[in-house]
Each structure stands twice: as structure tokens, then as C-alpha cells.
C-alpha positions as CSV (number, residue, x, y, z in Angstrom):
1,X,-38.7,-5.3,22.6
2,X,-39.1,-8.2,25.5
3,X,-36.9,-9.2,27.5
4,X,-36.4,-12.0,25.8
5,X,-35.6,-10.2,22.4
6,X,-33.7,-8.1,24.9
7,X,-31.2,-11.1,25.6
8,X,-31.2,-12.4,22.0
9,X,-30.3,-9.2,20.1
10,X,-27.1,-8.9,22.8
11,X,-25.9,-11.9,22.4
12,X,-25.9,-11.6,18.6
13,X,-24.2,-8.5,18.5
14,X,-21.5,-9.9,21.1
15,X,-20.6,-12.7,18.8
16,X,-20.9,-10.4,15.6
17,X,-18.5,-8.0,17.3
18,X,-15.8,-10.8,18.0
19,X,-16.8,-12.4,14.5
20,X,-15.4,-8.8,13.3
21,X,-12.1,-8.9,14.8
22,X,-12.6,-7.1,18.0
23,X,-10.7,-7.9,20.5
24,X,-13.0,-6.9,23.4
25,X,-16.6,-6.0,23.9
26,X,-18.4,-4.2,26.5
27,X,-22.0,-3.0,26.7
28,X,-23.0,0.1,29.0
29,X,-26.4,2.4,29.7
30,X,-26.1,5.8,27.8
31,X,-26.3,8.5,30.6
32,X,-24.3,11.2,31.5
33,X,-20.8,10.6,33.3
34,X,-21.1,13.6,35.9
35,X,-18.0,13.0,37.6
36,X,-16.0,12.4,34.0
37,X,-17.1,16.1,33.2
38,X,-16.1,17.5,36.2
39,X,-12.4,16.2,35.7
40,X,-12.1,17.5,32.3
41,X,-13.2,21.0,33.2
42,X,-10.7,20.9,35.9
43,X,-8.0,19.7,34.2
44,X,-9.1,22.1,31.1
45,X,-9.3,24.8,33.5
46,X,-5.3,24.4,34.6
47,X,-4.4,24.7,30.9
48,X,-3.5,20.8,30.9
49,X,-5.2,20.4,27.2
50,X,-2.1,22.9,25.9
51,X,-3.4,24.4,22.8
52,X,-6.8,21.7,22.2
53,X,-8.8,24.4,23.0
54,X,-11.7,22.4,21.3
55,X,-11.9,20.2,24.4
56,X,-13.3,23.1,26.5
57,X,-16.4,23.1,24.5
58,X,-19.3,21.4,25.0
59,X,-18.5,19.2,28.3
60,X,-21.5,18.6,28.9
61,X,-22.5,17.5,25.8
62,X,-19.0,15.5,26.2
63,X,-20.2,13.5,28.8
64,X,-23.8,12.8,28.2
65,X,-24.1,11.0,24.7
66,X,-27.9,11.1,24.9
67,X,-27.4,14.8,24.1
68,X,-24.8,14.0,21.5
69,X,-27.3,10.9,19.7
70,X,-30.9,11.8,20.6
71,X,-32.2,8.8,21.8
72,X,-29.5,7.0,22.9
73,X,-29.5,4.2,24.9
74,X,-26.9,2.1,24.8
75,X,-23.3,2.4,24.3
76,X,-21.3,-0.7,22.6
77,X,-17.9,-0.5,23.6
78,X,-15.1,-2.1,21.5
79,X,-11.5,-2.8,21.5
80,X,-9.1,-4.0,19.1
81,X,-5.4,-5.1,19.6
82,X,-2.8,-2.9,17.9
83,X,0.6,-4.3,19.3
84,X,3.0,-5.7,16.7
85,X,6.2,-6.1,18.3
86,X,9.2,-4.0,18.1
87,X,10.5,-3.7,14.3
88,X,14.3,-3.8,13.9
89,X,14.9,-0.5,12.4
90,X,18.1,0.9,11.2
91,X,20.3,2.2,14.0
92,X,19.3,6.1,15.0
93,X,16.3,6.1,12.4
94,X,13.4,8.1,14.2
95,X,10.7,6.6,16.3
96,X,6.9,6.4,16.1
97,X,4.7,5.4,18.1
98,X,3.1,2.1,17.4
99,X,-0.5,3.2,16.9
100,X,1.0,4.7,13.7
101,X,2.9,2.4,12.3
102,X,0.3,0.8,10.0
103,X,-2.7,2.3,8.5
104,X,-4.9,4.2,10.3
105,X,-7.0,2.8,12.8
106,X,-9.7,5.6,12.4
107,X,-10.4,4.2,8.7
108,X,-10.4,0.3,10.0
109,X,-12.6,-0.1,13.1
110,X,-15.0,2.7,11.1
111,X,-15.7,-0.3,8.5
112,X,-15.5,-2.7,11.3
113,X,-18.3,-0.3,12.9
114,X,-20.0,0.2,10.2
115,X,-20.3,-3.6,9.5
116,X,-22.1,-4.1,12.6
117,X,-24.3,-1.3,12.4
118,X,-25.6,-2.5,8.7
119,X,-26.0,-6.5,10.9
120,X,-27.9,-4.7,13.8
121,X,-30.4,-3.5,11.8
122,X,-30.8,-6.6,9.8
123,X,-31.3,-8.0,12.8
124,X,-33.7,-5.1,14.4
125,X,-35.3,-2.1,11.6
126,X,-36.2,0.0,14.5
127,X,-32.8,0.1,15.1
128,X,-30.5,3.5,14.5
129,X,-26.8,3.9,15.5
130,X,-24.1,6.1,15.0
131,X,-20.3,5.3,15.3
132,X,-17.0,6.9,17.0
133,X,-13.9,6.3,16.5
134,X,-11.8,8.9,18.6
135,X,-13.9,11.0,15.9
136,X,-16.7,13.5,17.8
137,X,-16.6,15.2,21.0
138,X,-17.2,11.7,23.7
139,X,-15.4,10.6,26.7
140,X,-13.9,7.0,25.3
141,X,-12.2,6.2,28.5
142,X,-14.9,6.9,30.3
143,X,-16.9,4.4,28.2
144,X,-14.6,2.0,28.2
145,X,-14.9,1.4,31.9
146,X,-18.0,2.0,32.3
147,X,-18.6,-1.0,29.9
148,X,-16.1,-3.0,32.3
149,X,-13.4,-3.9,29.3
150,X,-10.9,-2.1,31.2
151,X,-9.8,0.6,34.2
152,X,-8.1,3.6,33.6
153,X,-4.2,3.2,34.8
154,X,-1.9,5.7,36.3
155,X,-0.8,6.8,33.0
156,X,-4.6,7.4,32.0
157,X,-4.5,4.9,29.3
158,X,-7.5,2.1,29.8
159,X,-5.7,-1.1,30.7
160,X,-7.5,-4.6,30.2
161,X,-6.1,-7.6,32.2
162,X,-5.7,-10.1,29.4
163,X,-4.3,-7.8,26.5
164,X,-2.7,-5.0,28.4
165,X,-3.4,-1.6,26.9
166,X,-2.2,-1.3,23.3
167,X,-5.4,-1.0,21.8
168,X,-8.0,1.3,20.0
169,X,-11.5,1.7,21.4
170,X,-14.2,2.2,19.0
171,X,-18.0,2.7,19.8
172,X,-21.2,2.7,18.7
173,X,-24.1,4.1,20.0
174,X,-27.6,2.5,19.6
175,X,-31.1,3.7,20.0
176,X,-32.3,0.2,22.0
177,X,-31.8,-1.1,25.1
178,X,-29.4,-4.1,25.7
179,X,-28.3,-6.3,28.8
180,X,-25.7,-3.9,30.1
181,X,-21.8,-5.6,31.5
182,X,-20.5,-3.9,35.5
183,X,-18.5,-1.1,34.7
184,X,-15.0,-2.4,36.0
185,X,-14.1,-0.6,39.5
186,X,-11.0,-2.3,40.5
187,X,-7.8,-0.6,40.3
188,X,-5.2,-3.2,39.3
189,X,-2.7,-0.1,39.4
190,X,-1.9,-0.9,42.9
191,X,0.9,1.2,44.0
192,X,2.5,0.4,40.7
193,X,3.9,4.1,39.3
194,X,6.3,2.7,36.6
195,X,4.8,4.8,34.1
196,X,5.3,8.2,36.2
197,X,8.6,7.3,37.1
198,X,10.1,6.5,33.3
199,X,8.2,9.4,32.0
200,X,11.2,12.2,30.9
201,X,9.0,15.0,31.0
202,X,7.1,14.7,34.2
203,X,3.9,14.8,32.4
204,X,1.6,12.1,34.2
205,X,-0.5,13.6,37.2
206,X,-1.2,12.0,40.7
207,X,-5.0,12.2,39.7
208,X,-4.8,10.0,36.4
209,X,-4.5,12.6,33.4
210,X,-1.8,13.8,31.6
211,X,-0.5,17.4,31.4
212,X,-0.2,17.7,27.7
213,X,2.3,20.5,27.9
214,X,4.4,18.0,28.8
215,X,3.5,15.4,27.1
216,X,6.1,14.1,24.3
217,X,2.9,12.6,22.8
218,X,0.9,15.9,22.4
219,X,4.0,17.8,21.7
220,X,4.9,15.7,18.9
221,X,1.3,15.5,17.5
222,X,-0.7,18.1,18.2
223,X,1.7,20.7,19.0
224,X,1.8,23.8,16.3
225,X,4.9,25.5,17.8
226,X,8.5,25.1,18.5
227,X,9.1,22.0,21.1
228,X,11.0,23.5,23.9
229,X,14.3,23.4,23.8
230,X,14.7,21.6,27.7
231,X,12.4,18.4,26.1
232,X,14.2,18.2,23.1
233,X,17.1,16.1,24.7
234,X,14.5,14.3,26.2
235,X,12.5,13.0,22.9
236,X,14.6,9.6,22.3
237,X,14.7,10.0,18.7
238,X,10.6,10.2,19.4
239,X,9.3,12.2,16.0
240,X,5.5,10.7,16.3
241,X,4.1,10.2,19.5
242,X,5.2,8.2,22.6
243,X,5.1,4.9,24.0
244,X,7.2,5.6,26.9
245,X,4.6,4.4,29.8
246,X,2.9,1.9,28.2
247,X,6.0,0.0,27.9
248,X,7.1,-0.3,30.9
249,X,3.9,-1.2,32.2
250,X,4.0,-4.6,33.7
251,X,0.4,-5.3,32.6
252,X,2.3,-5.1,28.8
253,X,4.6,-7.6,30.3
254,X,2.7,-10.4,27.9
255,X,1.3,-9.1,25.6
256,X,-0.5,-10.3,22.8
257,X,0.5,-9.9,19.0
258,X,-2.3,-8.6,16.6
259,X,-4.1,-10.0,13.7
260,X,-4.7,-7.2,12.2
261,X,-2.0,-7.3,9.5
262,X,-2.5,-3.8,8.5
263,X,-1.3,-2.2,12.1
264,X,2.4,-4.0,11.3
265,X,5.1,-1.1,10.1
266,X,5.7,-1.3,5.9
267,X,8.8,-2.6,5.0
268,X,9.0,1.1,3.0
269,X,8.9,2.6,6.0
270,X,10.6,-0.2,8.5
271,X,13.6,0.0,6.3
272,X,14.7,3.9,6.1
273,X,17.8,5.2,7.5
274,X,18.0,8.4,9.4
275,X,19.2,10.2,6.7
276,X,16.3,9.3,4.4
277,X,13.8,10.5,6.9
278,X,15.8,14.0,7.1
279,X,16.0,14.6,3.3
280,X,11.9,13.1,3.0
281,X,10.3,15.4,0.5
282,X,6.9,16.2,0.9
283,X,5.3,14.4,-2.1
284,X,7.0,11.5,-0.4
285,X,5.9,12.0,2.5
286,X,2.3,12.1,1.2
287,X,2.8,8.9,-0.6
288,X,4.2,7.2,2.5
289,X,1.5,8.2,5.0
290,X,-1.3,8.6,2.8
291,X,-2.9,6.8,5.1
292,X,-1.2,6.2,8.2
293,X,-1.8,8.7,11.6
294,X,0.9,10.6,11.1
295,X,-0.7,12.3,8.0
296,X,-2.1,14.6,10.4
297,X,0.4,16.1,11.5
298,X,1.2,17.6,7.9
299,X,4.7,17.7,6.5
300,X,6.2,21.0,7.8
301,X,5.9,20.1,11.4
302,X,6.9,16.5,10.9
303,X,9.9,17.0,9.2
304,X,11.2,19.6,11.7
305,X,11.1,17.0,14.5
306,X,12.9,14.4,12.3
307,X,15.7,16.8,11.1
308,X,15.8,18.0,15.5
309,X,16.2,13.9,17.0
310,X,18.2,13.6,13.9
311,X,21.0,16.1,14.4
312,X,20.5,18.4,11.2
């Protein structure tokens, strides 16, 4: 491919990405992200990943996405908006977080992914590609700046000047080369520490990552056991994840309402008391979340944390 073809096939893909809802694009050089692997053995190594053991394996594979895709080249970085307000909910109903109010964002910017895979190579035939969507063992974050849509705040979520940070990065990684965007490496952060100073567990390091055995987030999520009894007061009526630092962030001062209508919170769900979610039978839960987020966390678990924040 010229550089000339070089030019053209970018451009195409940047306005097909936008043409498909995205919010942001960002184009980086597949290589390995060195320094990226050395933070998350470190921070694996002081038992900050809790119980996701998984994330110990295969750093280096982690951080290199050549060794992940053979061949890999390029890395398409995307971003897609999931704010939609603050739903008026009935007084001391539990709390999601609002990446999980709607359906699942795994099942939306996969299509979306997929769609611009299928136009590539309409566009290309020697073209292969394989997409992510927080869905295989690669550094997102890591991508995401290096593809300049965005640094990585003092909360560790990747903030972007003109939408803030409520939104999901999905990627897709390409066999060609492409005219590649600065990876950003200004830290708009300043001495800003909002987020670490409204967090209620203390779980946001000085270095940038999260200690998940703190975090409300991970303990409401991914978390198998018990929560401990000393964060329990601290949980806000919080049954689903945490939205606690991005809130107060000042960089979510404006922000931006979605277009993706699927992302907005069901009236079915919108609309429950507190004592609906307590008594939620399983088969109603299933039917409810079928195919929201917070079908991961199975029933059992769930409903524990709802009948805890709700005082049964």
C-alpha cells in the first residue's frame, strides 16, 4: 500500500467510525507498551487486582498486541458516549452505576466493530482485523492514550477534554498500516484530586490505579465474598458499581448527553421501589437484565447487596 492509499484508507475509516456513532477516534502503531506492563505487574504484585487473578497472566502478551493478533499493526481506538443524565428514581431504591443502566455496551460497540471491520475490507481484501471490547486480555487505557483521545486521570479512568470520561472504548486491531494520531501527554489533572478526596473507601492510589480491595466498584462487581462489614455503611445504596469519582470530576462538569438510546435506564427498571428490588426473584431478575451488565454478576450475589443497602 502507498502512501497515498496509506492516507486514503485513514481517512475513510475515520469518517466511517463517526458515520457509526462513535464518539471519538484515535489511530496508534501496534507495539508493546513496556512501561504499561511494568505497572500492572507491580500493582498485581501488591495484591491490588483482589481476587482477578486472571490479570496476572500473560502481561506481556497484555501489553504487546502484535503477540495477541499476529501481524498487527495498527490499533483503532474508539469511544462512545454513555452519559444519560441522572434518572429520578424512587426515594432509597438502590443504585447502579450508569454504564449499566441500559443494555450492554459489550453487545453494541461489538456490532458497531464489526460493521467497520466488514467496510475495511470492502475497502482493502488484504485486510484482517479482530475486535475488543473490554473482551481479551489488552491494555485499553493504555490504547486509548496512546491513540491521543484521552489521558488517564487521577482516578485512572481515561478523560477526554470535550466529552469528559463517561464512555466505553472499543478497539480494533488491523493488519495494515495507517497514519497514526500523538499519543496525548498532557495531564489536564493538574493538582486536581477531587476524585481521591470523595472516594469513601480510600481506594484511588497516588500513582494512578485503583486498589480494588477497596474499590466499591470491584467489590460490588467482581467480588465473590462477603463485602466487609467497615464499607458496607460506606456503599450509598451502591448495589452495581460506582460512579463516585467520575462525578465529581470537574472535567464531567458539562457533559454531553448520549445518542445512543439504548444506554438510557428502562422505565421497568427506572420505576422500582426498594422493596421490589429486595423481594426480585431470580427469573425476574433474568428477564430484567437479560441483557444489561449486571447479568454478570448472577443473582445470588446481587441480591445480597440489594437486601444489605436496603436494610433487610
Amino acid at each position: 500500500m502507498t502512501g497515498s492509499d496509506t492516507r486514503i484508507i485513514t481517512e475513510l475509516i475515520r469518517d466511517k467510525v463517526f458515520s457509526l456513532g462513535f464518539d471519538l477516534c484515535g489511530i496508534a502503531r501496534a507495539r508493546s507498551l513496556d512501561h504499561r506492563r511494568d505497572v500492572l505487574e507491580k500493582w498485581c504484585s501488591d495484591g491490588m487486582n483482589a481476587e482477578m487473578h486472571y490479570l496476572e497472566r500473560n502481561t506481556g502478551r497484555r501489553s504487546d498486541p502484535r503477540i495477541l493478533v499476529p501481524g498487527a499493526e495498527s490499533m483503532i481506538v474508539t469511544g462512545l458516549n454513555y452519559y444519560t443524565g441522572n434518572p429520578v428514581t424512587p426515594p432509597g431504591s438502590p443504585v447502579i452505576s450508569r454504564y449499566a443502566y441500559g443494555t450492554d455496551y459489550h453487545l453494541i460497540i461489538g456490532q458497531k466493530l464489526d460493521m467497520l471491520l466488514d467496510f475495511i475490507k470492502s475497502e482493502a481484501e488484504e485486510v484482517e482485523g479482530k475486535p475488543y471490547v473490554d473482551s481479551g486480555p489488552l491494555l485499553e487505557k493504555g490504547w486509548a492514550v496512546e491513540a491521543g483521545i484521552g489521558w488517564q486521570g487521577r482516578h485512572s479512568v481515561i478523560i477526554n477534554r470535550e466529552i469528559g470520561s463517561f464512555f466505553f472504548i472499543g478497539i480494533l486491531i488491523l493488519n495494515i498500516k495507517l497514519e497514526y494520531d500523538k499519543p496525548e501527554v498532557n495531564d489536564y489533572c493538574g493538582s486536581c484530586r477531587a476524585c481521591m478526596e470523595a472516594c469513601p473507601t480510600s481506594a484511588i492510589n497516588d500513582n494512578r490505579t485503583i486498589d480494588a480491595r477497596k474499590c466499591i466498584a470491584n467489590l460490588t462487581i467482581e467480588n465473590r465474598g462477603p463485602i466487609p462489614d467497615d464499607v458496607v455503611p460506606k456503599l450509598g445504596g451502591r448495589v452495581y458499581g460506582c460512579d463516585i469519582c467520575q462525578d465529581v470530576c470537574p472535567w464531567n462538569k458539562k457533559q454531553v448527553m448520549s445518542h445512543e438510546k439504548e444506554f438510557q435506564m428502562p422505565e421497568s427498571l427506572r420505576l422500582m421501589t426498594a422493596d421490589q428490588w429486595k423481594s426480585l426473584p431470580e427469573d425476574k431478575f433474568n428477564v430484567l437484565f437479560e441483557n444489561s451488565p449486571v447479568a454478570r454478576r448472577k443473582y445470588e450475589p446481587f441480591i445480597r447487596t440489594v437486601r444489605l443497602v436496603t436494610g433487610d
